[in-house]
C-alpha atoms as one frame of an Amber mdcrd trajectory, in Angstrom:
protein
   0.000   0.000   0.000   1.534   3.142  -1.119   1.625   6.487   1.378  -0.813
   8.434  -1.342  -3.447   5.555  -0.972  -2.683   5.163   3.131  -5.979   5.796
   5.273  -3.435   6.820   8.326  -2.851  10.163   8.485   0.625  11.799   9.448
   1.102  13.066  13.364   0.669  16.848  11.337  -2.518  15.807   9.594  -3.784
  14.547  13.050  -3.896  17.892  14.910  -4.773  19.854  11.888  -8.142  17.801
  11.608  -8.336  18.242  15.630  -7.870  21.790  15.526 -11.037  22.401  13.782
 -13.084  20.374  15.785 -11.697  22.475  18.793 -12.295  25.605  17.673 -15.852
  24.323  16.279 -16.318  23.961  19.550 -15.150  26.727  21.272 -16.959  28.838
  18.889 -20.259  27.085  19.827 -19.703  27.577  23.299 -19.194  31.318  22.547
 -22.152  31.523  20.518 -23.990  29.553  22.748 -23.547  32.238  25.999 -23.971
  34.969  23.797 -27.121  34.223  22.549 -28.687  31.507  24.590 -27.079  31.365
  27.639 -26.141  34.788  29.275 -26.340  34.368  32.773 -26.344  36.634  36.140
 -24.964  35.581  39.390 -28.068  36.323  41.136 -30.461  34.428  38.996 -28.857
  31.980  36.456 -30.485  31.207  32.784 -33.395  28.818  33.427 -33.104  25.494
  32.425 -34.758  25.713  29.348 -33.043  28.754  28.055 -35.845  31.247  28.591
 -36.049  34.608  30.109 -39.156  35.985  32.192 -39.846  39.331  33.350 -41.021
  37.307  36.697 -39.886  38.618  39.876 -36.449  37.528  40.806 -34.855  37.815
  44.636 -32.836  40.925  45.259 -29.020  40.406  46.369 -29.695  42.261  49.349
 -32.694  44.119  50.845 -33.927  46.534  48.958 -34.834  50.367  49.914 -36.890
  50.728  46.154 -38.880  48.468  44.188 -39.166  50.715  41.616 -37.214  53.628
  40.095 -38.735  56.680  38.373 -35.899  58.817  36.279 -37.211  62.563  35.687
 -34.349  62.795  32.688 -32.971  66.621  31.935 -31.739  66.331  28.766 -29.299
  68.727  27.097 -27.148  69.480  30.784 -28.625  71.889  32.990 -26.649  74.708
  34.658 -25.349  73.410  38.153 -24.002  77.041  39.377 -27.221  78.076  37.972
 -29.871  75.855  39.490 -28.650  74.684  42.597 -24.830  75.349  43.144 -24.322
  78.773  43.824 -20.854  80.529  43.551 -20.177  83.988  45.477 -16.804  84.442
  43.742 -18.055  83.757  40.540 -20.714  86.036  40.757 -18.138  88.927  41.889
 -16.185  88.019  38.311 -19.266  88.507  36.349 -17.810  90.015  32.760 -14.256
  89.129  33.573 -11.855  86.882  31.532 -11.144  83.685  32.600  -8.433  83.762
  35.257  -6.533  80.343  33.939  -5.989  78.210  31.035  -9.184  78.094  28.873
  -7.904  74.941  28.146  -9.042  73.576  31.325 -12.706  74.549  30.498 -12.544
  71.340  28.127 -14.867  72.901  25.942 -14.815  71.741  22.155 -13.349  74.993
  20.933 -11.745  77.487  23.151 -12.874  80.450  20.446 -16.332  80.151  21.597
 -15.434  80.584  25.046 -16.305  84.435  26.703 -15.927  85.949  29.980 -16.929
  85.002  33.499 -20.925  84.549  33.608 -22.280  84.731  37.517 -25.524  83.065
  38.077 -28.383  84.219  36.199 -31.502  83.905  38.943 -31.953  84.575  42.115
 -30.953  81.749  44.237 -32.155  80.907  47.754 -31.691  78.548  51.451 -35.094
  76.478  51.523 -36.386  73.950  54.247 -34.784  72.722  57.640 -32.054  71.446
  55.873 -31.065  75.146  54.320 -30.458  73.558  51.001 -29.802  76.019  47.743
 -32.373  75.890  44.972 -32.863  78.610  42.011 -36.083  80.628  42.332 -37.258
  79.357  38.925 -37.840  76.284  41.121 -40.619  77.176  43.572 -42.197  74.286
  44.499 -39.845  71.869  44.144 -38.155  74.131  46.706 -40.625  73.317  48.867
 -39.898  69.969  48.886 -35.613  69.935  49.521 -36.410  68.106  52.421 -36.803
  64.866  50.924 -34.398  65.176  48.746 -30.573  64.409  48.399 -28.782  66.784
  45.844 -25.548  65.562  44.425 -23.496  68.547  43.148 -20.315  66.139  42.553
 -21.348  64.672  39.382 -18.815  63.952  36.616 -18.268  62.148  33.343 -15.905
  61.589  30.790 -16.824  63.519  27.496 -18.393  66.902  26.317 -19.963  65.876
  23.621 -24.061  65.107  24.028 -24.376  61.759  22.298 -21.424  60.036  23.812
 -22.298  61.734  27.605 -26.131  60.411  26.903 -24.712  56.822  26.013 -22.307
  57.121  29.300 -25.197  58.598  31.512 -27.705  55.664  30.436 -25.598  52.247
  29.869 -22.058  53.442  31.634 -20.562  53.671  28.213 -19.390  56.235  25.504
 -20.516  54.656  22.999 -23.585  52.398  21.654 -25.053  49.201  21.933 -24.957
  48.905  25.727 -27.934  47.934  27.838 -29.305  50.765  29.693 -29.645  51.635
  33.171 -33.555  50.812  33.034 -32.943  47.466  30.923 -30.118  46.038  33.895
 -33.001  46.864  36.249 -35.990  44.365  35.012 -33.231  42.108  33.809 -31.942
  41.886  37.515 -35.360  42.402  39.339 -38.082  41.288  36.669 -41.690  43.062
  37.592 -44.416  42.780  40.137 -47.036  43.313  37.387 -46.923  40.737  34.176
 -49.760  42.577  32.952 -47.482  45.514  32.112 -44.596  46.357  30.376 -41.569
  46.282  33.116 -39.672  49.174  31.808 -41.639  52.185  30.127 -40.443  55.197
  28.464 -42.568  58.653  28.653 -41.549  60.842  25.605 -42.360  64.155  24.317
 -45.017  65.205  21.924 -42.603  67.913  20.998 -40.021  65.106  19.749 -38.215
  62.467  20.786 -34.693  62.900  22.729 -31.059  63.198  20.900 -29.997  59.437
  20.457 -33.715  58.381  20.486 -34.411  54.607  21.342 -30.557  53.553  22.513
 -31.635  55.831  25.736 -33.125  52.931  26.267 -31.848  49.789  24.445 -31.709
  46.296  25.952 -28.400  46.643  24.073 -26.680  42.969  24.453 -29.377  41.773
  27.198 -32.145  39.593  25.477 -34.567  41.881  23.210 -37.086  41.439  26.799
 -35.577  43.781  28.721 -35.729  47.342  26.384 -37.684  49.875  27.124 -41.387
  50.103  26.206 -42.201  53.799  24.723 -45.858  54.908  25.314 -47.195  57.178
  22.623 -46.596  60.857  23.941 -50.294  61.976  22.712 -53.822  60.658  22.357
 -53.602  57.112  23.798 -50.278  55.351  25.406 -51.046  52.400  24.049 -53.136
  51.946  20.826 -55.782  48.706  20.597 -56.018  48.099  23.978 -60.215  47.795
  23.503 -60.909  44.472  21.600 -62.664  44.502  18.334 -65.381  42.917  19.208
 -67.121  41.837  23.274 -67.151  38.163  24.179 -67.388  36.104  27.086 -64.876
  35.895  29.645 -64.410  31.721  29.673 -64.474  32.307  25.991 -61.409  34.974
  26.401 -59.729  32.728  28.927 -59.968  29.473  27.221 -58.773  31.290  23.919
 -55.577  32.488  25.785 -54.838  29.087  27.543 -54.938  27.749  23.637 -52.315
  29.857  22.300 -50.604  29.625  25.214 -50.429  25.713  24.811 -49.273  26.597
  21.316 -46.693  28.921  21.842 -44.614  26.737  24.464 -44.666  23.885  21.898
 -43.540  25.949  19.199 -40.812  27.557  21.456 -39.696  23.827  22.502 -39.140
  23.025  18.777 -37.127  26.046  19.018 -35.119  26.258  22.530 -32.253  29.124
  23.517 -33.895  31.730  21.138 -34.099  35.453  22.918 -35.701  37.009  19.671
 -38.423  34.588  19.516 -38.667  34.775  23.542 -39.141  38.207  23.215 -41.796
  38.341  20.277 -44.081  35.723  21.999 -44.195  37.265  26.021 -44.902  40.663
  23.980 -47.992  39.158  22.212 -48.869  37.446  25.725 -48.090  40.633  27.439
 -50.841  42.647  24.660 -53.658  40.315  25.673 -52.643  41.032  28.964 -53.174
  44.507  28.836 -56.199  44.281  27.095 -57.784  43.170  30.168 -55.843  45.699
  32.690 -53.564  48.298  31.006 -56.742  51.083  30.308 -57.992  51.340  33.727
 -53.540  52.242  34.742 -53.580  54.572  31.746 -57.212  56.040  32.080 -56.119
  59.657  34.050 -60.000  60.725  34.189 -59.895  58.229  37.106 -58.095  61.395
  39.203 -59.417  63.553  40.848 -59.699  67.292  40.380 -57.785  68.288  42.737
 -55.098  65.805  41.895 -55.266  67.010  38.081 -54.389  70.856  39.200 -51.906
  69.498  41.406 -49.797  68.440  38.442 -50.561  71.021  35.669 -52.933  69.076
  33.909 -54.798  72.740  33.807 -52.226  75.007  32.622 -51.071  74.876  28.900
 -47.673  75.202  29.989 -47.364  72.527  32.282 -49.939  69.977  31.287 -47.746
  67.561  28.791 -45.279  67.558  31.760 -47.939  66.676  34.261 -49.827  64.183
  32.489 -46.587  62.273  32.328 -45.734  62.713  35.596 -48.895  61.533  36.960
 -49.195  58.704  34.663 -45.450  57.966  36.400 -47.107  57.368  39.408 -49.719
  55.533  38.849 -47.543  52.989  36.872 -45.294  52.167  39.880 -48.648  52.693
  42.092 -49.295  49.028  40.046 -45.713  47.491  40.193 -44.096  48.776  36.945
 -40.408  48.932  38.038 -38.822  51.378  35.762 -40.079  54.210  34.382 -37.978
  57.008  32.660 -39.310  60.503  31.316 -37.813  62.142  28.532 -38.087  65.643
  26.934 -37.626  66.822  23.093 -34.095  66.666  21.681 -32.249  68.689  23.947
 -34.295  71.644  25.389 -31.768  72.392  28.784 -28.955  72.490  25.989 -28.512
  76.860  26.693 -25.719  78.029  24.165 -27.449  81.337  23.894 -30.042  82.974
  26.530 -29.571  81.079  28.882 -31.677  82.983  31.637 -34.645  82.607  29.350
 -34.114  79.198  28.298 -33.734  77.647  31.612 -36.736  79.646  32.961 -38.855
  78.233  30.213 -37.837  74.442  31.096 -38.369  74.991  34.826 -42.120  76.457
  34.027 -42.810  73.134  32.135 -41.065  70.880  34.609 -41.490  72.438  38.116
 -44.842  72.137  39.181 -45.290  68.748  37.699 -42.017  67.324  39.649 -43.286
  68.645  42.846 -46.351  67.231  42.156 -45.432  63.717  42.056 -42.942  63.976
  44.774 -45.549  65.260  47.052 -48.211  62.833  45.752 -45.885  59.666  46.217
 -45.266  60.940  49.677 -48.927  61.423  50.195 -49.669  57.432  48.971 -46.847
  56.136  50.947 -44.561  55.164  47.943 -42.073  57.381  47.977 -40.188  55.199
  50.536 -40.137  52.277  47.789 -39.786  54.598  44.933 -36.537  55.972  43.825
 -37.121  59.311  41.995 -34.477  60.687  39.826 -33.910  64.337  38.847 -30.621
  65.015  36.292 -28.909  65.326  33.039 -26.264  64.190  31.507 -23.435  66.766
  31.721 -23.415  70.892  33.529 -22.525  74.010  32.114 -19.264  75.830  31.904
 -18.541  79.248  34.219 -17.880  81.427  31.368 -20.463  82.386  28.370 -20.304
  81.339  25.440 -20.163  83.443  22.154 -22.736  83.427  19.910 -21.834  86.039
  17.324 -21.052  89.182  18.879 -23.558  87.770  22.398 -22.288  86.092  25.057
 -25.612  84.528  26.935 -25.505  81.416  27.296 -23.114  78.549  28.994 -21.134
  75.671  26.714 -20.667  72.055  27.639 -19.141  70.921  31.183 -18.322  67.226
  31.737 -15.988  67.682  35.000 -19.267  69.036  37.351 -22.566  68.599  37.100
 -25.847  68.249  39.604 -27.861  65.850  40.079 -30.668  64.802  42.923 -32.989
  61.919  44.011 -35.465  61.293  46.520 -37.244  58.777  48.147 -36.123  54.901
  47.886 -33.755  54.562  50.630 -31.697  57.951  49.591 -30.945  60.372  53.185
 -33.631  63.420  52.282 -32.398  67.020  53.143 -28.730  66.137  51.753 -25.921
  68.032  49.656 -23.828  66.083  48.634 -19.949  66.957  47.003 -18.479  70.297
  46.441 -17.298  72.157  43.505 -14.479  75.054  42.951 -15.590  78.640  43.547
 -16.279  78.698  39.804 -18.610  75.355  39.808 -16.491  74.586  37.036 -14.388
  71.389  38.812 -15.147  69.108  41.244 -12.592  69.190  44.370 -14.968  66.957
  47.244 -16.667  63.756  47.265 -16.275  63.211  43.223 -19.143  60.831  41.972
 -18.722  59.025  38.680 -21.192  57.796  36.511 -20.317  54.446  37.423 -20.412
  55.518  41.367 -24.417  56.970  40.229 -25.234  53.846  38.867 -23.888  50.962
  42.039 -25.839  53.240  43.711 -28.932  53.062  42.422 -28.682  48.963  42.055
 -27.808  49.205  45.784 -31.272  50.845  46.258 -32.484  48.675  44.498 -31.246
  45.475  45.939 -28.687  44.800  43.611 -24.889  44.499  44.044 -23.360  46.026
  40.616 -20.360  43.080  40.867 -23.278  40.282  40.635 -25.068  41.440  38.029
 -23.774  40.684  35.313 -23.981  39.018  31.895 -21.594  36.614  30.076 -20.822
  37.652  26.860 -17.845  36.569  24.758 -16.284  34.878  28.014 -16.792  38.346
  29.954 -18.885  39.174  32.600 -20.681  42.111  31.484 -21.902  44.666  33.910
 -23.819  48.120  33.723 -20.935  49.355  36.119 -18.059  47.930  33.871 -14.842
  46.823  35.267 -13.220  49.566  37.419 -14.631  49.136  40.937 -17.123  51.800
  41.661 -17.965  52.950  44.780 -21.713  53.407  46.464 -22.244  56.882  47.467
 -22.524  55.197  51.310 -23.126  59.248  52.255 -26.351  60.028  50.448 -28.019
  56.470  51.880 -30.825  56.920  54.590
């Protein structure tokens, strides 16, 4: 028998053919916990592959069950708003005293002189804390809450500070804050969505739906946007009345159907996904319009939020409907404005004083009214946007009115859900331009809300590629232990 015709192979051939199988294999495996078999070490893939939005146990005890996130989009002014600066009120109109270059801004051309704050700024409630007067009733109300003047992140730009502020990254395709939530915690109500977003008739936000993507996580755990007009949710009345054992026996049917077809087809998220959000729409059918139906409120409670007043009733309708979403076990609900309406390059007095008219009222509303019901304990409310405002004005042709982009300070507060009410938190320079006390990261923002919420931010994680994932990434952050109650 020659060598050509030889059915041995050579010691070479051997672990060439191996080699293939091996990576074969370590390619499925790969595949296989990217797409099938992501797991968290709190609550592990279950055995047959599928996620739920069922409620899972909490690493730890929880402060809040549920988290509403009043998002400020395009960076409100810290030094403005809540931070006030004597010193750089006294430089008013004078250049900057050091390196522009330390401003960070885009392009030091743009940058003008020293720009004190631009309302009148006041001590409110036992705790003395300082709150702009183009805040009046939430004002009333610094008692309860905790504000964080600390804040940092790492980039000036809007899109990339949105991505970090939402999913701890720069850049996209990471799940959001909202999404690591109900992927950690589930819901207490399967009849609706877990994670809902509250837009703005005026427009969606800058970055639109990766605010909040499920990113990576299975296609479950995204955010559900309500429509910002007319009806949330469209077809929620059936087409036609029938009996309720008729109804019920209908949905056991497909039901029946659906788990056999998804056990011809195991470890498939998308598929997961498309069938509990069919389930979930006959669901709501039968609950959703009596949690969205706002006629249900009283007067009283209706003038409470603005639903009265041109100016703040889009704000207020949101706000309420907020409520009564974690009033029936929703767990996260986030509400956004147009694209980026804080975002004051010119006039800023004006600009900022027509947010707060929309926005004031409204907030105060539904941090008195979740006090009121008792849920403000369990609910975690928070206020903030994703980057400040610089010290010096910004030129805008031949005006200088408005503040640029600040990533090194910002403010930020929350209230309720375990958080110490009647707290300031972190100090800035006597320009509010730098943090120099108690620095808070994004990352340091986010283990603390996943604290709150019963959630350690090393355990929660998902394996992807042979990494464990995590909203927090891989630096160590540190809870804010100083703002907890």
């Amino acid at each position: 028998m020659t060598v050509e015709n030889s059915t041995f192979h050579t010691r070479r051939d051997f672990f060439a053919r191996t080699s293939d199988g091996l990576l074969g294999a370590a390619l499925t495996y790969l595949l296989s916990h990217d797409y099938f078999g992501g797991t968290s070490a709190m609550a592990s893939t279950p055995e047959d592959g599928r996620y739920t939005l069922k409620p899972k146990q909490t690493h730890h005890p929880a402060k809040a069950t549920s988290v509403i996130q009043l998002f400020m989009n395009g960076g409100p002014s810290q030094m403005d708003l809540f931070d006030p600066k004597p010193v750089l009120n006294k430089m008013d109109g004078k250049p900057y005293p050091g390196n522009v270059e330390d401003l960070g801004n885009q392009s030091t051309a743009n940058i003008g002189v020293m720009m004190g704050g631009q309302y009148g700024i006041r001590q409110h409630g036992e705790c003395g804390m300082w709150m702009a007067d183009v805040l009046p009733e939430t004002s009333k109300l610094v008692d309860d809450i905790c504000l964080i003047n600390s804040m940092w992140t790492d980039h000036p730009n809007h899109d990339n500070a949105l991505y970090k502020i939402h999913s701890g990254r720069l850049f996209m395709g990471y799940p959001t804050l909202g999404a690591w939530s109900v992927y950690g915690l589930g819901s207490e109500n399967q009849n609706l969505p877990a994670y809902v977003v509250l837009n703005d008739p005026l427009g969606p936000p800058k970055n639109g739906s990766r605010n909040w993507t499920n990113g990576f996580l299975p296609p479950l755990y995204q955010g559900t946007p309500f429509r910002p007009t007319g009806a949330p949710i469209l077809n929620l009345k059936r087409q036609y009345e029938q009996p309720s054992p008729v109804t019920e026996t209908t949905q056991q049917l497909l039901s029946q159907l659906d788990t056999i077809h998804l056990n011809q087809r195991p470890y498939n998220p998308q598929l997961d996904a498309r069938m509990e959000s069919y389930q979930l729409a006959a669901r709501m059918q039968l609950t959703a319009h009596e949690a969205l139906d706002l006629s249900k409120e009283s007067r009283h409670t209706q003038q409470r939020y603005g639903l009265e007043n041109q100016q703040t009733e889009s704000y207020g309708k949101r706000c309420l409907l907020a409520r009564r979403l974690v009033e029936r076990g929703v767990r996260f609900v986030q509400l956004f404005l147009e694209e980026q309406p804080w975002d004051s390059h010119v006039d800023l007095q004006d600009n900022h004083r027509a947010v707060c008219g929309r926005t004031d009222q409204p907030v105060a509303a539904l941090l008195q009214d979740l006090k009121e019901r008792g849920l403000l304990d369990t609910t975690l409310v928070i206020w903030g946007g994703e980057f400040g405002r610089t010290p010096t004005s910004q030129k805008s042709g031949n005006i200088y009115t408005g503040r640029d982009h600040n990533m090194q300070a910002f403010s930020s507060w929350m209230a309720g859900g375990g958080v110490r009410g009647g707290t300031t938190f972190g100090q800035t320079d006597d320009f509010g331009h730098a943090v120099v006390d108690n620095p808070v990261s994004v990352h340091d923002f986010h283990a603390t809300i996943l604290h709150l919420l019963g959630l350690h931010h090393e355990h929660l994680f998902f394996e992807r590629s042979g990494l464990k994932e995590r909203l927090t990434g891989f630096e160590p952050p540190q809870v804010i232990e100083g703002i907890l109650a």
